[in-house]
Phi, psi and omega in degrees: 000141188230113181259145154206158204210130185236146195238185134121328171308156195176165167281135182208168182260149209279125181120328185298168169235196196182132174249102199269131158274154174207113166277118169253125169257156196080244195244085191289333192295007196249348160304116192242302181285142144212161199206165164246166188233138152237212166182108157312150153315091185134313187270175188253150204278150189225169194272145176235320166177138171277151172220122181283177170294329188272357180087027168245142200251139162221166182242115154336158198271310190292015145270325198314149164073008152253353217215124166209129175266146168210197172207151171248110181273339163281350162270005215012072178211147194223121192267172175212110193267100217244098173244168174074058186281144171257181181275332196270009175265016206265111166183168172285157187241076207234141167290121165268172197191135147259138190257129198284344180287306210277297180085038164265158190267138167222153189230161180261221200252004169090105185252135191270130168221132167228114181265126172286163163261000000 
C-alpha cells in the first residue's frame, strides 16, 4: 500500500506561482512514475505532467514553459512547481504514483488550487 498527500494548494491572483508537494509513504519501492492530475467542476481530470525515477518528464500542452515538475527520489516526493497561473488553472490537484510490476495507480487525496482574475 501507497499512501500519498498532497500540500501546497491555495488561492492565489493570475500571474501568481503556487508549489504543489506530493509525500508518498509505505510500501514506495515498486514506483516508477508518479504525476499530477487535475480537475475542474464539470470536467474530466485531465493529465498536467509526469516524471519518471530516472527524470524524464512530460507536460500537457497548456503548461508547457509554466509548469515544472520535479523529484526527490530518497525523500519520495514530487513537486510541482506553477508560475504564470492562469485562471483556467483552477481545478483540485491530485498526485499519482505507478507501480511499474503491477501498473497499479494510486492517488492522493487532492489539494484545491484557485487562481483569481
Amino acid at each position: 500500500q501507497v499512501q500519498l498527500v498532497e500540500s501546497g494548494g491555495g488561492l492565489v491572483q493570475a500571474g501568481g506561482s503556487l508549489r504543489l508537494s506530493c509525500a508518498a509513504s509505505g510500501n514506495t519501492f515498486g514506483i516508477n512514475v508518479m504525476g499530477w492530475y487535475r480537475q475542474a467542476p464539470g470536467k474530466q481530470r485531465e493529465l498536467v505532467a509526469t516524471i519518471s525515477r530516472e527524470g524524464t518528464t512530460n507536460y500537457t500542452d497548456s503548461v508547457k514553459g509554466r509548469f515544472t515538475i520535479s523529484r526527490v527520489n530518497a525523500e519520495n516526493t514530487v513537486y510541482l512547481q506553477m508560475n504564470s497561473l492562469k485562471p483556467e488553472d483552477t481545478a483540485v490537484y491530485y498526485c499519482n504514483a505507478k507501480e511499474y510490476f503491477t501498473h497499479y495507480t494510486y492517488w492522493g487525496q487532492g489539494t484545491q488550487v484557485t487562481v483569481s482574475s
